[in-house]
C-alpha positions as CSV (number, residue, x, y, z in Angstrom):
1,X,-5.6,-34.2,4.8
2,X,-3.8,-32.4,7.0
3,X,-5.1,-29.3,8.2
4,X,-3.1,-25.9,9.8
5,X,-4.8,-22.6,11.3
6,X,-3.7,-19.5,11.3
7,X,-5.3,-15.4,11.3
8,X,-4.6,-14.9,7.8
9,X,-4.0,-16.7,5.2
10,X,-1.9,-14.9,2.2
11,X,-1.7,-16.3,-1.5
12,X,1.5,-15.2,-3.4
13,X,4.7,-13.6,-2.5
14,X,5.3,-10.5,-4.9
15,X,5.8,-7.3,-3.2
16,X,1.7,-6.8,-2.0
17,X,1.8,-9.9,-0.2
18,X,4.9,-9.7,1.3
19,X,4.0,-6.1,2.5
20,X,1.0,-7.3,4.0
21,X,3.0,-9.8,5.4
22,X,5.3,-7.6,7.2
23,X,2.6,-5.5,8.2
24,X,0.7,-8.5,10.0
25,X,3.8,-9.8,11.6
26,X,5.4,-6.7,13.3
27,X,2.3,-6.5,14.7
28,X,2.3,-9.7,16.3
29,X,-0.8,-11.3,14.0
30,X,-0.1,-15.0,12.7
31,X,-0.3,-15.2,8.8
32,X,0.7,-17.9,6.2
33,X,2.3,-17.0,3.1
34,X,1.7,-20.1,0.4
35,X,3.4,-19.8,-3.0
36,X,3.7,-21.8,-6.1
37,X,7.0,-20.8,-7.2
38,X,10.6,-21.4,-5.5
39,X,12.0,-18.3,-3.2
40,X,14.7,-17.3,-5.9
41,X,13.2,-17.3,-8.7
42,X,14.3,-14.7,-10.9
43,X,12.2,-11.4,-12.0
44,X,14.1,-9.6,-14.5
45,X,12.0,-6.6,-14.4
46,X,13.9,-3.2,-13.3
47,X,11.2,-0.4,-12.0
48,X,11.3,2.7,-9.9
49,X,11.2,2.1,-6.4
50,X,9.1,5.7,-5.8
51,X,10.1,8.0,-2.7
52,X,6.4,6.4,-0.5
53,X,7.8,3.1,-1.3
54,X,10.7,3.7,-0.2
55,X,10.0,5.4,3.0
56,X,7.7,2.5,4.0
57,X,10.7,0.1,3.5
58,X,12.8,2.3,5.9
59,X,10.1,1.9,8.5
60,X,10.7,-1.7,8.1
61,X,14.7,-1.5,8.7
62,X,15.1,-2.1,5.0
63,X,16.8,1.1,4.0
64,X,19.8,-0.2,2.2
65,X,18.8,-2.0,-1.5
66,X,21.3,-1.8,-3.8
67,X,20.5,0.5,-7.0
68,X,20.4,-0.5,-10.4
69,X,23.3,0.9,-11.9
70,X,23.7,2.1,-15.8
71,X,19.8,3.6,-15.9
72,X,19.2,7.7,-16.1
73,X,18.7,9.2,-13.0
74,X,15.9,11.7,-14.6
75,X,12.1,10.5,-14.6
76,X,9.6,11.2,-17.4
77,X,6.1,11.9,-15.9
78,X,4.0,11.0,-18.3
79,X,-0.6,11.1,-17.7
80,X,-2.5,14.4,-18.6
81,X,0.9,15.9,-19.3
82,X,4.2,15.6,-19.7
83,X,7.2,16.8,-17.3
84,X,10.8,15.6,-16.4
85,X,11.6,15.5,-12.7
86,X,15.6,16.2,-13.3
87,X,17.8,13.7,-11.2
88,X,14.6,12.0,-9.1
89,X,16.5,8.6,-9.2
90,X,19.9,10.2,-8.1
91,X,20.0,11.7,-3.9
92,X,23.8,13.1,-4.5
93,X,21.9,15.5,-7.0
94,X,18.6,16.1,-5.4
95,X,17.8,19.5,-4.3
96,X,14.4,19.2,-2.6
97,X,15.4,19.5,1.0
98,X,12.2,18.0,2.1
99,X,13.0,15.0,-0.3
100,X,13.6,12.3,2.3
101,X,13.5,8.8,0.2
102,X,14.1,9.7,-3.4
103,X,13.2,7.4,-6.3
104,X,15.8,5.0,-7.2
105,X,15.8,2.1,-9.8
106,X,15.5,-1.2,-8.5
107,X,15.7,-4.5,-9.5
108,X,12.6,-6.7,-8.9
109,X,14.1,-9.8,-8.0
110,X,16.6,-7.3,-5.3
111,X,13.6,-5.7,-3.7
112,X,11.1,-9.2,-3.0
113,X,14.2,-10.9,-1.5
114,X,14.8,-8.1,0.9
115,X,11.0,-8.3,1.8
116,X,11.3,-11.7,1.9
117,X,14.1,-12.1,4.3
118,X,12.4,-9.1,6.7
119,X,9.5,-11.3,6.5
120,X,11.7,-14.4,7.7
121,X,12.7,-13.0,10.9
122,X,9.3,-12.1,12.2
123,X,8.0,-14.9,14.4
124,X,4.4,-14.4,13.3
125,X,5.0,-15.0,9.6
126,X,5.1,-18.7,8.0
127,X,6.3,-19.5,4.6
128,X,5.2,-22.4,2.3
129,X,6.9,-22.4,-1.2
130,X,5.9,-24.7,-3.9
131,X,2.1,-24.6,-2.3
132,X,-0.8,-22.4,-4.1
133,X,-4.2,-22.0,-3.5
134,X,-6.8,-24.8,-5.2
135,X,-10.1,-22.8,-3.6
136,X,-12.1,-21.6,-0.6
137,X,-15.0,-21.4,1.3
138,X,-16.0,-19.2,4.3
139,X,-19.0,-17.9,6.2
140,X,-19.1,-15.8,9.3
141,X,-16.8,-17.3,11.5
142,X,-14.0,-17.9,9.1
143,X,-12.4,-19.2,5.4
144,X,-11.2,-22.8,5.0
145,X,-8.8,-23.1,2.2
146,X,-7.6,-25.9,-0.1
147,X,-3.8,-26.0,-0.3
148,X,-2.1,-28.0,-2.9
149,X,1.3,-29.2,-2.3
150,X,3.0,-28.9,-6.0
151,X,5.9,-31.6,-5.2
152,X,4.0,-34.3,-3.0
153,X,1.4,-33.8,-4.9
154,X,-1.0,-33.7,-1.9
155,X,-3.4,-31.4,0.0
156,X,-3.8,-29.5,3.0
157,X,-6.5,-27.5,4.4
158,X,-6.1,-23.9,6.3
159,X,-8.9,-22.4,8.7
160,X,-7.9,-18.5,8.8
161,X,-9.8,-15.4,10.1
162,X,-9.1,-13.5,7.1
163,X,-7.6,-14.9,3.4
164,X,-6.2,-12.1,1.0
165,X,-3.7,-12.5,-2.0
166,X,-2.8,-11.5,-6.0
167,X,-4.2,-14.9,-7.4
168,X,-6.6,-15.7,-9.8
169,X,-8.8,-18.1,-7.3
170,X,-8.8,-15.3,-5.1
171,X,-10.4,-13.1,-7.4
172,X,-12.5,-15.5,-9.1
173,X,-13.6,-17.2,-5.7
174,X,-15.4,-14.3,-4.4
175,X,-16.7,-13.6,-8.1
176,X,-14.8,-10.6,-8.9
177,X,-15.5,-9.4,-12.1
178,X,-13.2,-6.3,-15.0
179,X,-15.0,-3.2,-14.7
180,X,-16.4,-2.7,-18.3
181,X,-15.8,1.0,-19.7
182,X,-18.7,2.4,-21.8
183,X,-17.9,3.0,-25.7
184,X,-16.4,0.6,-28.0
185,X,-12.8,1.8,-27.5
186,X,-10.2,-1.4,-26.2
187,X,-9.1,-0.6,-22.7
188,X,-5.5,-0.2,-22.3
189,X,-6.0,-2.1,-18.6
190,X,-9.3,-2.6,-16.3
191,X,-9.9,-3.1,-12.6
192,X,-11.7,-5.3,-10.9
193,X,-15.1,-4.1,-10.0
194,X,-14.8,-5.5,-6.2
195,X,-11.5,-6.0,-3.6
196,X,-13.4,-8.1,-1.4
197,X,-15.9,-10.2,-0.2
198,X,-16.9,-10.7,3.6
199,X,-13.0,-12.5,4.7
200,X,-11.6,-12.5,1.3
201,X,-9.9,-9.5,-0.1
202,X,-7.5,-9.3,-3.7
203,X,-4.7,-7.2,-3.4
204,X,-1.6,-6.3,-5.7
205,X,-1.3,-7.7,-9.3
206,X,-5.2,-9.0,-9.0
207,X,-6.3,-6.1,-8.3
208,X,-6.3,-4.9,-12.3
209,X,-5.1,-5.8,-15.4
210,X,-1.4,-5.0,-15.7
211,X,0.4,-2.1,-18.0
212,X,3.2,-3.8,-18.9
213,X,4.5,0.1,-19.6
214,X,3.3,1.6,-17.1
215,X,5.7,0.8,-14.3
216,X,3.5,1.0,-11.4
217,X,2.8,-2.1,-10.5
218,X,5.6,-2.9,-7.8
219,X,4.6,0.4,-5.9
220,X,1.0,-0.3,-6.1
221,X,0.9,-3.7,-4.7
222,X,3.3,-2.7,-2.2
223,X,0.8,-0.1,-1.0
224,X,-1.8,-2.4,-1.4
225,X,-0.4,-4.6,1.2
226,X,0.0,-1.9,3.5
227,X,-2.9,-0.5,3.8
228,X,-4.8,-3.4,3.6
229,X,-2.4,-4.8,6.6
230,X,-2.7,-2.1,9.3
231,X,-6.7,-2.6,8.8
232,X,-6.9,-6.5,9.1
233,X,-4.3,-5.8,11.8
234,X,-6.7,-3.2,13.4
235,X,-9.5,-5.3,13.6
236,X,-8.1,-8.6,14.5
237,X,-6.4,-6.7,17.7
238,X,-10.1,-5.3,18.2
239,X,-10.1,-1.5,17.9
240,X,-10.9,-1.7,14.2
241,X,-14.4,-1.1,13.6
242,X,-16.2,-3.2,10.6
243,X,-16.1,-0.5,7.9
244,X,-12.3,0.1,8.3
245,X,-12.1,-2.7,5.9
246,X,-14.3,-1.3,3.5
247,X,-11.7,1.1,3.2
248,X,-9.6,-0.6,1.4
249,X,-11.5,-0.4,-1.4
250,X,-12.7,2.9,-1.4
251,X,-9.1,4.1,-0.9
252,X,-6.3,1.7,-3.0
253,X,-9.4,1.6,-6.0
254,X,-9.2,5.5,-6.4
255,X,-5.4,4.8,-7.2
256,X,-5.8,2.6,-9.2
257,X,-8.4,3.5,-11.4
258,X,-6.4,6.6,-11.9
259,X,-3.3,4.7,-13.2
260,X,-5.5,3.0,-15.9
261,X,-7.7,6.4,-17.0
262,X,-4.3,7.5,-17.4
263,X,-2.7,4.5,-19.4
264,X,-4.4,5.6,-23.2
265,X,-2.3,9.0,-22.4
266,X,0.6,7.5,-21.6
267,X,0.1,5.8,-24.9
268,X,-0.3,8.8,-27.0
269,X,3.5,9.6,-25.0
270,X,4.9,7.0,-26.9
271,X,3.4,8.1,-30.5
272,X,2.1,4.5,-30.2
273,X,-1.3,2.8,-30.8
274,X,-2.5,0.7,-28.0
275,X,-1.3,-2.4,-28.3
276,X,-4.6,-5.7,-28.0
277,X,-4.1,-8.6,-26.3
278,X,-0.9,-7.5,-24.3
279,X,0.6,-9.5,-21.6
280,X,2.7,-8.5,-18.7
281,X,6.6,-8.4,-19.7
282,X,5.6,-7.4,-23.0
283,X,7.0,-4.3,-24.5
284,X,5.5,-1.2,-26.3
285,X,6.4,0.1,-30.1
286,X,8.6,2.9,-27.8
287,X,9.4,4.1,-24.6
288,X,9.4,6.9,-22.8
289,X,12.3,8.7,-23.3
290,X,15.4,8.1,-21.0
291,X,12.8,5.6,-19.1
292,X,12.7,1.5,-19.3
293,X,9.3,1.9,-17.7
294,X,8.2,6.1,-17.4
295,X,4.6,6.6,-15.4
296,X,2.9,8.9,-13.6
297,X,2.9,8.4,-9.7
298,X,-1.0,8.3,-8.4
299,X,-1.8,11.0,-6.3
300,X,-4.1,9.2,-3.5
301,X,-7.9,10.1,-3.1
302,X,-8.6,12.8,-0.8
303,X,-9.2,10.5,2.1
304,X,-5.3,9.1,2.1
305,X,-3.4,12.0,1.2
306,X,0.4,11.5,1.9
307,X,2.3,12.3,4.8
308,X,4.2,15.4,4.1
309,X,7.8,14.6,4.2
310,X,10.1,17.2,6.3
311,X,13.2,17.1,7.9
312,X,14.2,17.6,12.0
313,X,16.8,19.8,13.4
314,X,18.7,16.6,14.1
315,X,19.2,15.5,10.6
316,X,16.6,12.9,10.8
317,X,13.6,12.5,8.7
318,X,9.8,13.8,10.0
319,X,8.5,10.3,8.9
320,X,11.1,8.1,11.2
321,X,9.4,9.6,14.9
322,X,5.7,8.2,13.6
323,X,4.4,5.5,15.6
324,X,3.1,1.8,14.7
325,X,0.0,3.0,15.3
326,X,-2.0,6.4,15.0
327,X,0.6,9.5,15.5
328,X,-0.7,13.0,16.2
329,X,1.5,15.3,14.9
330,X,2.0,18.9,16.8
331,X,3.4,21.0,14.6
332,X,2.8,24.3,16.8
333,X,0.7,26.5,18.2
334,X,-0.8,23.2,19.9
335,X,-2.1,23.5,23.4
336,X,-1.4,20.7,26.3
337,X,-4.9,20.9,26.8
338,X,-5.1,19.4,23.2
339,X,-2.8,16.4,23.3
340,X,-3.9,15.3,27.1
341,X,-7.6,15.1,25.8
342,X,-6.2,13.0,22.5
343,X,-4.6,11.0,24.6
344,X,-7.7,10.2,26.9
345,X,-9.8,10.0,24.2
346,X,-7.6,7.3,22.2
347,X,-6.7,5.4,25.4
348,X,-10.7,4.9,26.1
349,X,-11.5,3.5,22.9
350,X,-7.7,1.3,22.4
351,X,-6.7,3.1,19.8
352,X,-2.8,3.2,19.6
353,X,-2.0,6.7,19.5
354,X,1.7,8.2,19.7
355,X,2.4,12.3,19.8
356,X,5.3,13.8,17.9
357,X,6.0,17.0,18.8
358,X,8.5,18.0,16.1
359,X,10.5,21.7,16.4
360,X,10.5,22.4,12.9
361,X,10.3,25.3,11.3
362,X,7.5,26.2,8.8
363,X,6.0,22.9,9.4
364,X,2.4,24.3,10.8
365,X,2.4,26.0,6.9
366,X,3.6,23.0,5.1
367,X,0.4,20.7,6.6
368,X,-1.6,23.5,6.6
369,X,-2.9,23.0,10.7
370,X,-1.7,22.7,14.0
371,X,-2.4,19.3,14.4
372,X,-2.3,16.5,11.9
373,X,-3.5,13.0,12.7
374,X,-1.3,10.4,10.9
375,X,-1.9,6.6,10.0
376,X,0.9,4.2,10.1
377,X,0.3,3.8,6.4
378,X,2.1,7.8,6.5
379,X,-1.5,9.0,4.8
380,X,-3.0,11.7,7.3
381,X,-6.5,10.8,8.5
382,X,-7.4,14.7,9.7
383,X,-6.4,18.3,10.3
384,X,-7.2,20.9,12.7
385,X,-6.5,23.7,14.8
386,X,-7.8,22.1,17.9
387,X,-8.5,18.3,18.9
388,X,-12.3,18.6,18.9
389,X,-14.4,18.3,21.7
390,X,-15.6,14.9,20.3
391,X,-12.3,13.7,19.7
392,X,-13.5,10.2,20.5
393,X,-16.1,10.3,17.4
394,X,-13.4,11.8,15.1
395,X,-11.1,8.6,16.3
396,X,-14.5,6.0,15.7
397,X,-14.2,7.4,12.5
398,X,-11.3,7.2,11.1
399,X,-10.9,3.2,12.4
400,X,-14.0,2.4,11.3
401,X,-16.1,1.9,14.0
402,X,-18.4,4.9,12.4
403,X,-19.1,6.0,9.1
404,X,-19.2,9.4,7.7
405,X,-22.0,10.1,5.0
406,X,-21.6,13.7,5.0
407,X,-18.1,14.3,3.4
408,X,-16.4,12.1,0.6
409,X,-13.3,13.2,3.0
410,X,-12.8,12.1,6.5
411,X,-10.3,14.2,7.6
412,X,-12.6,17.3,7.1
413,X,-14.9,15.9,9.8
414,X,-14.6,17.6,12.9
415,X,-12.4,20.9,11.7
């Protein structure tokens, strides 16, 4: 049996695999991608490639993916209530000037091979197709994975740092189990009640039962990757503490529990009873109006709140001057004072930091501080007035290398 190395090791290649992917390469970290089915095979499902989504795949260079034509350009909202956003899939109509990446429809099948061909052209990133994932073991030093070869028939075995992916080994290997709601009531779609164990992490699809109604589950997985990326990344570079992992968890779990409290709702949207026993691609009685798949975009826990989006004088978009790393944003009334002791303070610990010093009107108002410290993942990690005079245990915290017990947020460390 043959046997290949490599820093992570990544099972699947739908859009939270392939993000993590792309994540791990551009930043120069080895991973393998193994996966059962052929490159082109076909996924028929359309969804809404939302406005995060979309900015991430900008940051990538993948900006231009054709829209779906012949679908409305107006998206029903649809949780705890109901609301239209008028013409969110269509940017000649939209009218929120701080609307950089609007939603557009996208074809499944368009979006994974654009992924999939950014993923080609990073050195760092190895493909096996027809391959999957037959089990695992690992202990402190690493995971050692059986890969089966679906056309030879044979095996291989992979020694990686880290293995994450969407499968069902993945989940079951590290004994991941569907969170259970109390009452008798038939859940319209569970989450796993763990993300990880030690090296082994479950990302995208694995995550949680799918809604095959809900629409969500190409944006989620895509954030999945990402986040989940920039970490391993983080700490396989060496200035990502241990509980930056832990995270992951705490963080992508808060979304995604939210989508599925939300799904009964939804439900009640359609005038529909909620359907037992569905499988994903299956359809609902009805559908939200003027919407193949209609759904409520998660708003992220308190800890990852979103990058607000703005524009600069030059016609370019706020997000486009972040760095691959940590950006601190100056959005006025800053002092040099302030962004030299950052800077120290990020350079001592070899923490990637980048400052944007944007001249943007109203932008101090719109984040609600003078200085915002950004993730590459566009969530802000804090807000303040002043870089604190322990900036160095603010930047400890927010890569993991302390934790914070005090506040369920944080960014409101250190204000």
């Amino acid at each position: 049996m043959d046997n290949h190395q490599t820093e992570v090791l990544i099972v699947g290649a739908g859009p939270a695999s392939l993000a993590l992917a792309i994540e791990l390469g551009s930043r120069a970290i080895p991973c393998i991608v193994v996966e059962r089915n052929a490159p082109e095979a076909r996924d028929q499902r359309v969804q809404i490639a939302n406005g995060h989504t979309r900015k991430l795949l900008h940051r990538w260079g993948i900006a231009d993916i054709s829209p779906e034509p012949m679908l409305p350009p107006d998206l029903l909202l649809a949780a705890d209530s109901l609301a239209r956003v008028e013409n969110a899939c269509d940017r000649s109509a939209c009218c929120d000037l701080h609307d950089a990446q609007p939603a557009r429809w996208v074809a499944r099948r368009v979006l994974e091979h654009a992924l999939r061909e950014h993923a080609r052209t990073l050195p760092h990133v190895r493909f096996r197709f027809g391959c999957e994932l037959r089990g695992f073991e690992q202990d402190q030093h690493g995971v050692r994975s059986i890969i089966h070869d679906c056309g030879s028939g044979t095996d291989c075995g992979i020694a990686s740092a880290y293995l994450a992916g969407a499968g069902a080994v993945v989940a079951a290997g590290i004994g991941a189990r569907i969170e259970r709601p109390a009452g008798d009531a038939a859940p319209a779609g569970l989450c796993l009640e763990s993300y990880s164990d030690r090296r082994v992490f479950v990302c995208g699809g694995g995550t949680r039962m799918p809604l095959p109604f809900d629409g969500h589950t190409m944006n989620l997985g895509l954030a999945d990757g990402v986040n989940l990326g920039w970490k391993l990344a983080a700490v396989l570079h060496g200035w990502g503490g241990a509980s930056l992992l832990d995270s992951y968890q705490a963080e992508r779990g808060a979304v995604h529990r939210r989508i599925v409290d939300g799904a009964p709702a939804c439900l009640a949207a359609l005038d529909a009873p909620c359907p037992g026993g569905m499988e994903e691609g299956a359809a609902p009685q009805r559908r939200l109006r003027g919407s193949p798949r209609g759904g409520q975009q998660a708003r992220t826990p308190p800890h990852a709140i979103a990058a607000a989006p703005a524009w600069m004088l030059d016609g370019g978009a706020l997000y486009e001057g972040f760095g691959p790393g940590f950006t601190l944003l100056a959005t006025g009334g800053w002092t040099t004072a302030d962004l030299q002791l950052a800077q120290h303070d990020a350079t001592t610990l070899g923490v990637p930091l980048s400052v944007l010093r944007p001249a943007v009107p109203g932008l101090a108002a719109l984040y609600g501080a003078r200085l915002v410290l950004i993730r590459s993942d566009l969530c802000v990690a804090w807000r303040g007035d002043a870089w604190p005079y322990e900036g160095r245990a603010l930047l400890e915290l927010v890569t993991g290398h302390r934790t914070c017990t005090e506040h369920a947020s944080c960014r409101k460390c250190y204000r």
